[in-house]
N, C-alpha and C positions, 0 to 999 in steps of 0.2 A: 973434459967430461962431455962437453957438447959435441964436439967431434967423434968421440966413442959413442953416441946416442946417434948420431948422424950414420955412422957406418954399419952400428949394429939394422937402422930402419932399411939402409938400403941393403941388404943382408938377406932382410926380414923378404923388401918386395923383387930381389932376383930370387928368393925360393918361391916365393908365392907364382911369378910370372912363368917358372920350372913347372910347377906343377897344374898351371893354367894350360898349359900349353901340351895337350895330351894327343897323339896321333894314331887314329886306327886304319888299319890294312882293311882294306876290301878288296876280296876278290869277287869277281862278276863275271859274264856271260856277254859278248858281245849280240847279245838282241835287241833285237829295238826297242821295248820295259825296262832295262836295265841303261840302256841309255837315257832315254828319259829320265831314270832313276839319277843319275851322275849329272845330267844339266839343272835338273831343279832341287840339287843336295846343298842349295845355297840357303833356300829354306829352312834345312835343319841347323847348316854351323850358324844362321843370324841367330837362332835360338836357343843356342847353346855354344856359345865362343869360346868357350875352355876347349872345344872336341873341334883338330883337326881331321879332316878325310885323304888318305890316299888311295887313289883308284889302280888296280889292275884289272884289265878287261881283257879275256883272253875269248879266242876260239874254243867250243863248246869241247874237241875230245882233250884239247890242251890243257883246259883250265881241271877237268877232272882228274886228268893225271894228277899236276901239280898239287889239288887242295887232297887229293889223297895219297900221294908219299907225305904232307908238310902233316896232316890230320894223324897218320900213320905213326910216324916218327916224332911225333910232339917236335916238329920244328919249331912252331911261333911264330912262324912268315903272316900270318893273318890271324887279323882281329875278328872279320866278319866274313862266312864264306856261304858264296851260292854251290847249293847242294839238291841234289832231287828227293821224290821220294824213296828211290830205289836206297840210297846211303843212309839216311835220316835214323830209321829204326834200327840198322848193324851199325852202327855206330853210335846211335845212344845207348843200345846193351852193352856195348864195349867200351864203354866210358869215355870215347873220343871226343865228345859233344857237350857242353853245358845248357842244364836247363834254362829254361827261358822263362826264370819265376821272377822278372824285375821288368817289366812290358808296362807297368802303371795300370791305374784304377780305372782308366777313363778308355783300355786298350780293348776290350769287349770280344774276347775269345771266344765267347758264346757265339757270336756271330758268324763262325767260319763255318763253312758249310761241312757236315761233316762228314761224308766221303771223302775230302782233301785233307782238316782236321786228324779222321783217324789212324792214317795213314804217314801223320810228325808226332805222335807220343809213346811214350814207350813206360808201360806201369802207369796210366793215365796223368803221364806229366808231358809237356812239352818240349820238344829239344830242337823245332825249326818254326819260323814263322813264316806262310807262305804269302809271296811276294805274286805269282802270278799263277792259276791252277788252268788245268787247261783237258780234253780230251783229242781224238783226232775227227776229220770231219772232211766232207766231198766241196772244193770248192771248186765253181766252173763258170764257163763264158756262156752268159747268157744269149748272145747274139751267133756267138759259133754253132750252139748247139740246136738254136733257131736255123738257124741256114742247113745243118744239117736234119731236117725236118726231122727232130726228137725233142721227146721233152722228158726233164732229168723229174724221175720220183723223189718223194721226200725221204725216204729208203730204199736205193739202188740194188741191186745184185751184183756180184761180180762181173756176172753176164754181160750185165744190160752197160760197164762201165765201158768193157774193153770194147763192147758194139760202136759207144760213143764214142770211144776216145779216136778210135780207127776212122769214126764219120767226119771226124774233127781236122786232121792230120791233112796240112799241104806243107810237104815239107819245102817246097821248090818256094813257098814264100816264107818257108822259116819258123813255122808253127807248128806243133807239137801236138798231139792229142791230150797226152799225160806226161807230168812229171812228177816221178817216185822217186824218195832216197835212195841214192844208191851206193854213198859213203861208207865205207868200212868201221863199224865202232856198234859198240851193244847200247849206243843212245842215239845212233845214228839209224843206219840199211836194219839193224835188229831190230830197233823199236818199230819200226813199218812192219815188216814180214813177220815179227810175231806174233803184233796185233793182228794181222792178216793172216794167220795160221788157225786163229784159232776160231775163227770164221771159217775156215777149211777141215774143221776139226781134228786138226792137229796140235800135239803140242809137245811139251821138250824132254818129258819124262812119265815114266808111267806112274802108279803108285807108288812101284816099289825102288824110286831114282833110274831105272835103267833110260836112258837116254832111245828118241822114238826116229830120230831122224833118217832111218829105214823103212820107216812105214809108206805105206800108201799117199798117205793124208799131206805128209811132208813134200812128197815128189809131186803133187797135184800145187801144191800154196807155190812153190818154187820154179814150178814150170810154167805158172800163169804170170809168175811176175817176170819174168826173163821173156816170154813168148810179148806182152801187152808191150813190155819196155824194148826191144826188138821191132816189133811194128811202128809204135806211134810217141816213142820218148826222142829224145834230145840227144842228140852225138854227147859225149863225154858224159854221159849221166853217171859214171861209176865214181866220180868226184862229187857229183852232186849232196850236198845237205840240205838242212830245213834254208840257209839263208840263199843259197845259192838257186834251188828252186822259187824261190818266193822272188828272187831277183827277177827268173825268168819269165813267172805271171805275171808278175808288175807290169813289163816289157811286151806283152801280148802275146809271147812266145808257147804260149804256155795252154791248154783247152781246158783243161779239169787238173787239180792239184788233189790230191788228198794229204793231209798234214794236219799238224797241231793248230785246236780253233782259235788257237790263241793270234791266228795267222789276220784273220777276220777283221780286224781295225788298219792291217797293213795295207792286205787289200783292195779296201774302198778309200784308202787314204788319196783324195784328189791331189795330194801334192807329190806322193810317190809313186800313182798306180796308175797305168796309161787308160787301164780297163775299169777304174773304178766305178766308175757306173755301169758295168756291164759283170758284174758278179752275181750270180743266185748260189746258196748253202743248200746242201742235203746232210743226209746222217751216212755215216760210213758205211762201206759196203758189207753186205752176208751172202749168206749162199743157202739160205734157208735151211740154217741146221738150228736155228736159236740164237745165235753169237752173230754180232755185228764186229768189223774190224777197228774201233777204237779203244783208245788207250786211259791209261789216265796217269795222270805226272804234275806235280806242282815244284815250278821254280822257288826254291826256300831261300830264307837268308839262316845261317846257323850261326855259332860261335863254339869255336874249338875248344877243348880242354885246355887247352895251351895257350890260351889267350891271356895276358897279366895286366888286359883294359879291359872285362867283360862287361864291368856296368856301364861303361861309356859305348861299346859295341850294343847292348841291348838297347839304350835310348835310342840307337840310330836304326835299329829292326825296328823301335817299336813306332816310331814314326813313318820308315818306307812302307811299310806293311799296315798303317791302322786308317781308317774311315776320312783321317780331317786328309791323308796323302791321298786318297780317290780323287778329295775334292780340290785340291790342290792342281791335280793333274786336268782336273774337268776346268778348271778354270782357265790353264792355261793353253789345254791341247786339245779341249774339245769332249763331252761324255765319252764321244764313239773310241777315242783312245785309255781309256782306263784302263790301268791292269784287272781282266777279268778272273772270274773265277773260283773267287775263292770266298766271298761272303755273301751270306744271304740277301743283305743288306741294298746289297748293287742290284738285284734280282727284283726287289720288290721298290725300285725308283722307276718312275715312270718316264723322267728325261732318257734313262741311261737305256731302257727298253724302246723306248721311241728313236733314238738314235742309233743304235747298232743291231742293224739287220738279223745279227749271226746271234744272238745274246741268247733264244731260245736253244738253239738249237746248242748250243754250248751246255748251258747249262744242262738240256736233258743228254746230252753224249755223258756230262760228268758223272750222275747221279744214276744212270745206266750201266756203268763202268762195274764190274764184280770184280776185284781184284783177289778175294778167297775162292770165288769158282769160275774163273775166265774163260773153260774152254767146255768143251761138247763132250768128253770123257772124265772121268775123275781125275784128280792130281796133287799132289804132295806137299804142292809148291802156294807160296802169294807171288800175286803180282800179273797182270797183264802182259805189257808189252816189254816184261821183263821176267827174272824166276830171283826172287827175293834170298837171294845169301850171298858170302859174301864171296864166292868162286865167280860169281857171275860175269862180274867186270872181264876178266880175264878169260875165261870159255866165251861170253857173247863177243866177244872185239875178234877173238878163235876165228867162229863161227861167221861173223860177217865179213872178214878177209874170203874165207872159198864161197860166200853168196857171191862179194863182189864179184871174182875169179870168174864166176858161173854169168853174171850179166858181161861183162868183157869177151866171153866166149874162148878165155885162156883154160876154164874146164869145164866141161860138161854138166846140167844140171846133175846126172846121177853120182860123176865124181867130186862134187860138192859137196854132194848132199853122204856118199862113203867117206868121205875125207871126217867132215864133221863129227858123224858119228863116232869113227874112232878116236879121236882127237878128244872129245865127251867123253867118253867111255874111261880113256886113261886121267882125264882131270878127274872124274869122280872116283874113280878107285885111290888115287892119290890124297884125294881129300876123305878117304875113309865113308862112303856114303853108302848104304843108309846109314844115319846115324844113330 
């Protein structure tokens, strides 16, 4: 009898130890937020031992593939996935997404700012929580652009950038006026030139979906970025991304970056940035139509439909993404590194505003950002530095394949910008539009 009492207990604690022992997928972003997120997630399993983490971190076009065939197909490869706001909302009308209604009492959603907020609910519920929000922004060398006897406005023109960037530029010692994406992918070269479009008063449809990239407006946004990046970019720019240029400011390579502000702590990071004390912020460029060239996008953490951990996946949101992980971060990396962006909270601290330069100017890029009327004509569409459905993915990656083509000089800015169009033209007759 004792031996049956014996075997039934250790019975009892190999099930208990089965179901202690719970493992969730994360997929991530190789940025520098998400890394920090992955070094200090030791944090979370001391406070919850039952919840193991596995990490995949992928490049930014790669992982979007992957978490959209796995989200698509109810694979179940991931527990928790980073997503933007472009996916967030066609994906929670399409039931791919689980709400994020188990975040805890103490999680304070009220506090996300709501430009970044309204843009992860969908029927005023939540189906991502954001991890880092961000807009785009001028960053540049304070000292280069001193030696080139200019001084940068705190709102530039196009004009006055390309004037700089050109004053800026020795290439025979390996510096660069500007560096612009020129990566092929609709989160990559499209999320620039978008937002940059529509500062040129162009945009990607009229009211009635017909696709614009025949217009005037188009061949002016397309010609100035191929003409500026020809003068005073970087040999191989047509590879360049968000990390790869941020590599080459760091490095001094680099005069003026325009990119996501979320760049701003990378920047003046003394341990990664040669020029860190030689960076000043402005607000993205315009052309005095009304429209300035940034964007707006918040790196989310979501959890798929297909997930069969979601409460133990929401614990682990609801800690990357809540107030006590700011301070978690501030404590061990510093205010000036916090994931910006996304709460008001951060906004109204006075350490985190006395420490990061760039903090203003983020937050008014964000809160400036019209993602319902983005451009200088009417349009059909949300979204800024993207056009919110779900053909997009697939026409913008289209579409920045013949931009890149056009900065390589393998085609023409005009057969770029014809290729496009038709290529537009027959996605959207295929997808039935208007609808």
């Amino acid at each position: 009898m004792m031996n049956r009492l014996i075997m039934l207990a250790c019975g009892v604690m190999t099930m208990s130890a089965a179901v202690a022992n719970e493992t969730i997928t994360i997929a991530t972003v190789n940025n520098g937020d998400m890394i920090t997120m992955k070094e200090l997630s030791s944090d979370f399993t001391d406070k919850n031992p039952s919840i193991e983490l596995k990490w995949v971190t992928l490049e930014e076009n790669i992982l979007r593939q992957r978490v959209t065939t796995d989200v698509a197909t109810r694979g179940g490869q991931y527990d928790v996935m980073t997503i933007g706001t472009y996916e967030v909302p066609i994906w929670g009308k399409q039931g791919w997404l689980t709400e994020l209604d188990k975040l805890g009492a103490s999680y304070d959603a009220e506090d996300l700012l709501p430009a970044i907020k309204s843009g992860l609910t969908v029927d005023n519920k939540l189906f991502a929580a954001p991890f880092y929000g961000e807009s785009s922004m001028v960053m540049y060398r304070t000292d280069l652009i001193e030696k080139a006897g200019l001084k940068m406005p705190k709102s530039p023109t196009w004009d006055f950038i390309r004037k700089a960037a050109k004053a800026m530029t020795d290439k025979e010692a390996g510096v660069y006026g500007i560096c612009l994406r020129g990566k092929a992918g609709w989160g990559e070269n499209i999320a620039l030139i978008t937002a940059m479009s529509n500062s040129f008063g162009a945009r990607w449809y009229d009211e009635n979906w017909k696709p614009q990239f025949d217009s005037q407006e188009w061949h002016d946004t397309l010609q100035y970025y191929v003409d500026i990046m020809e003068e005073s970019g970087p040999p191989g720019s047509s590879a360049n991304g968000f990390n790869e240029n941020l590599a080459l400011f760091q490095t001094g390579k680099c005069g003026i970056w325009i990119d996501a502000t979320v760049a701003g702590a990378f920047v003046t990071n003394k341990e990664d940035s040669l020029v860190a004390d030689k960076v000043g912020f402005a607000l993205a460029p315009h052309n005095n139509l009304g429209k300035r060239g940034n964007w707006l996008w918040a790196w989310t953490l979501a959890v798929p439909a297909s997930s069969k951990k979601s409460d133990a996946a929401m614990k682990f949101i609801s800690w990357a993404t809540s107030k006590e992980y700011t301070t978690l971060v501030a404590d061990k990396k510093g205010w000036v590194n916090v994931p910006p962006g996304t709460r008001a909270s951060l906004y109204n601290n006075p350490e985190y505003m006395a420490a990061a330069p760039f903090a203003q100017i983020t937050l008014d890029s964000i809160q400036s950002a019209d993602p319902k009327n983005p451009t200088v004509k009417p349009v059909p569409y949300v979204g800024v530095q993207f056009v919110a459905i779900p053909e997009f993915q697939g026409i913008g990656t289209a579409v920045g394949q013949q931009f890149s083509a056009a900065l390589t000089g393998t085609m023409t800015v005009k057969e770029a910008l014809e290729t496009s169009q038709r290529l537009v033209e027959r996605a959207m007759r295929k997808a039935r539009y208007p609808k």
